[in-house]
N, C-alpha and C positions, 0 to 999 in steps of 0.2 A: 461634730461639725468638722469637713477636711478643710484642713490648713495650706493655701499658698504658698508656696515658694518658689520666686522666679527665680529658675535655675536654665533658663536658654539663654537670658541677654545678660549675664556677667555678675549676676546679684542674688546669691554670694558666690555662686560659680566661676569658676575660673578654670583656664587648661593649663594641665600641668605642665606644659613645655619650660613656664621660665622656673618650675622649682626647681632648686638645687637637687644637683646631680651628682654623681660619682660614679664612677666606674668599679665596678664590683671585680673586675679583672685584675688585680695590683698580685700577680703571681700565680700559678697554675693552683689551681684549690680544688682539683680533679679527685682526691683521697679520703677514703672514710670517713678521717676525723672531722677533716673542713665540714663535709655535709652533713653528718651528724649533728656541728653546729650548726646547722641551718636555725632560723627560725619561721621557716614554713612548713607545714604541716605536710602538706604533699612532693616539698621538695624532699625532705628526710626518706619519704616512703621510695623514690627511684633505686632503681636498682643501677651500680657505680656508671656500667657505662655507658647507661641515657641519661645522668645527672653530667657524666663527662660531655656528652655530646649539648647539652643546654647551656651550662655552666658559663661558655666562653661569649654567649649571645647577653646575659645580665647586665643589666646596667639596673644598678639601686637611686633609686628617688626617694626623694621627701615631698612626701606628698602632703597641702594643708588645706585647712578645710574649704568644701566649695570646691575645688579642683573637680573639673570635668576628665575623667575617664573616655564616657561615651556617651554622645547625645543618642532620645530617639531617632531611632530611623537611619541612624548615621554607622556604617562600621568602626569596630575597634581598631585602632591604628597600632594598637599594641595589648598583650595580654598581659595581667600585672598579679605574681604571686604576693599576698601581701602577707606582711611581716607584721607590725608594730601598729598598722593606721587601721582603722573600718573604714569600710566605703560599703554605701545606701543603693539599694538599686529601688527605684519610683517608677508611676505610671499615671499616666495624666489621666484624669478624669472630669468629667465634669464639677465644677465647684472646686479646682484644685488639685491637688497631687499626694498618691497613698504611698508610702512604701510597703515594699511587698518581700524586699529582702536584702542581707545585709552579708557581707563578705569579710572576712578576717584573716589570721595565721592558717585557718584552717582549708585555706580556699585559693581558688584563681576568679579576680573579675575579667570576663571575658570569653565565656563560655562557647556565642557566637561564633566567633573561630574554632574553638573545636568541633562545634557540630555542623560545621562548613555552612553555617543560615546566614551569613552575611550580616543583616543589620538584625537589629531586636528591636520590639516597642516599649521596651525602657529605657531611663537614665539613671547612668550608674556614675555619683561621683562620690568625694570623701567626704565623710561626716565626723569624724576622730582622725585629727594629723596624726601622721605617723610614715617608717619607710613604707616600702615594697619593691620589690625585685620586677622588671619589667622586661618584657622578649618583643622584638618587631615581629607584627601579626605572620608576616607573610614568612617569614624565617618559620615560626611557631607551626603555623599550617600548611610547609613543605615537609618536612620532616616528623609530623605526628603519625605520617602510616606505616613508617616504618620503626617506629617505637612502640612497642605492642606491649609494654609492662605502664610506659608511660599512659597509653589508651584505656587500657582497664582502671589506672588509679581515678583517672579523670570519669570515666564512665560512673564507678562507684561515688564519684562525689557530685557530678551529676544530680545520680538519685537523692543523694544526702540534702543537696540543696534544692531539689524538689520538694522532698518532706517539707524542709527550713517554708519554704513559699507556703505550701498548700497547710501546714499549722499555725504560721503569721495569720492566715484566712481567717481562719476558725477561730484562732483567739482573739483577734479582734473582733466579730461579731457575740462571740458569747463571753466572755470575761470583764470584772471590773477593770477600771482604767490604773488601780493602784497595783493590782497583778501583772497588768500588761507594762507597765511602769517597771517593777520588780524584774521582772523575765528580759527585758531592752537592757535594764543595767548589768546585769548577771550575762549576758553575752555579751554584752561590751568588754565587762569586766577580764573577760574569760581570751580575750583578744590582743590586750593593752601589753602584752608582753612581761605579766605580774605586778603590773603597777597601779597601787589603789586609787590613784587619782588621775583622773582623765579631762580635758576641757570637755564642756558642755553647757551651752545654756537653754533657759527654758523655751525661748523660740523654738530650736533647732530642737527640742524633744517633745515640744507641743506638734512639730512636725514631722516625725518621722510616727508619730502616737496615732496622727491623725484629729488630734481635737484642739480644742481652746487655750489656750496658754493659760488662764485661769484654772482649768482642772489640772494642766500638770505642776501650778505652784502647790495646788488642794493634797493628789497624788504625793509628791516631793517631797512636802510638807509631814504626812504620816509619817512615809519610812522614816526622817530625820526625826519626829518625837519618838518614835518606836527605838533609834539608836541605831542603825541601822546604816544610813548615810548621813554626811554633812552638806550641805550646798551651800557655797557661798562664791561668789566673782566670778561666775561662771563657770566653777571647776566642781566635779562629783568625788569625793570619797567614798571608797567603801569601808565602814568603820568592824561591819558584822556579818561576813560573807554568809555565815549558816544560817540568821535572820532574814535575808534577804533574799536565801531561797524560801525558806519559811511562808513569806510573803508573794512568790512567786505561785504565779497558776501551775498546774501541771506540764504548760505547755512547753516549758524550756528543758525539764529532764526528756521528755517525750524526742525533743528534736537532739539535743547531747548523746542518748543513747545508738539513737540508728547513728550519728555520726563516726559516734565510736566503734560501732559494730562493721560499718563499713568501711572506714580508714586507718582501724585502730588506733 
């Protein structure tokens, strides 16, 4: 059964405008090494001087959970490398709301503006606080056409997060709910910036599951006697990363691999 969440009138939604802010500009960080620190996946991959030319537009956020990105139907007002947070991209459907796909280190929410389609029929907010790096839309889609190294990473990740959609599909129609359980935390995990413990509760993973809150205590519940994870106060450990792929469907090496292959 899909799960509810009203996420248009402010519950648990929220727009990031009043999170705390920083300016990511505290000195020219235009040089190998700075970027190399990056921790975005496709900021690392620019070549130096289309990271120089982005670099001075970042503004870093803290983004917490519930923060509105983008409503349906609404354009992105900014596009957001993210670092450290996951953010859920959902689609309304009858009886509720499904997610269909989720964004991390390795990705930009905000795609819409790259592929110049103005709004989307989803909503894309955060589901795992955490930072991200943020560019104003229209600064982002002046200067993409003539960034042609920049065009191709984003093309390739594109496809990458096409896969990510079009196997979310699949595995929710054919896998159990303690696999698909296993495979959400293992991408989580894989996002949180190496850190075993992430907030999450069973609401908000009964919802992005798509079912009951009763099956993802059921679900939760194995991997924790398995050893695997601990739950408790709302936060997930991972206690047995190789267990809990173990437990995972095929679908999460499946989606890891083409990412790899296409972003390295």
């Amino acid at each position: 059964m899909r799960q509810s969440l009203d996420v248009k009138r402010g519950n648990p939604v929220r727009a990031p405008e009043s999170a705390t802010s920083r300016s990511s500009t505290d000195g020219m960080r235009g040089n190998g090494n700075q970027q190399s620190a990056e921790r975005n996946r496709l900021i690392r991959l620019l070549p130096a001087e289309e990271y120089a030319w982005l670099q001075p537009h970042f503004k870093t956020v803290n983004l917490n959970v519930g923060d509105l990105l983008a409503d349906e139907d609404e354009p992105f007002r900014h596009v957001y490398f993210m670092e450290t947070g996951v953010a859920s991209v959902v689609n309304r459907v009858s009886g509720g709301t499904v997610e269909v796909g989720t964004i991390g280190n390795e990705g930009m929410a905000g795609l819409a503006v790259f592929l110049d389609g103005g709004i989307a029929a989803s909503r894309t907010f955060i589901q795992v606080p955490g930072d991200a790096k943020r560019v104003p839309a229209d600064v982002f889609a002046a200067g993409i056409d003539s960034r042609p190294h920049l065009r191709r990473i984003l093309n390739r990740y594109t496809q990458a997060f096409i896969t990510l959609v079009s196997q979310t599909a699949a595995c929710n129609s054919a896998h159990q709910l303690e696999e698909r359980c296993a495979r959400w935390l293992l991408m989580t995990h894989d996002r949180v910036d190496g850190a075993d413990t992430f907030p999450l509760t069973h609401e908000f993973l009964s919802f992005m599951l798509g079912v009951r809150r009763a099956g993802v205590t059921v679900a939760a519940g194995m991997l924790q006697k398995a050893g695997f994870i601990t739950y408790k106060r709302g936060k997930i450990t991972v206690l047995d990363r190789a267990g809990l792929e173990s437990a995972s469907c095929e679908c999460y090496g499946i989606v890891k691999s083409h990412f790899d292959r296409l972003l390295g």
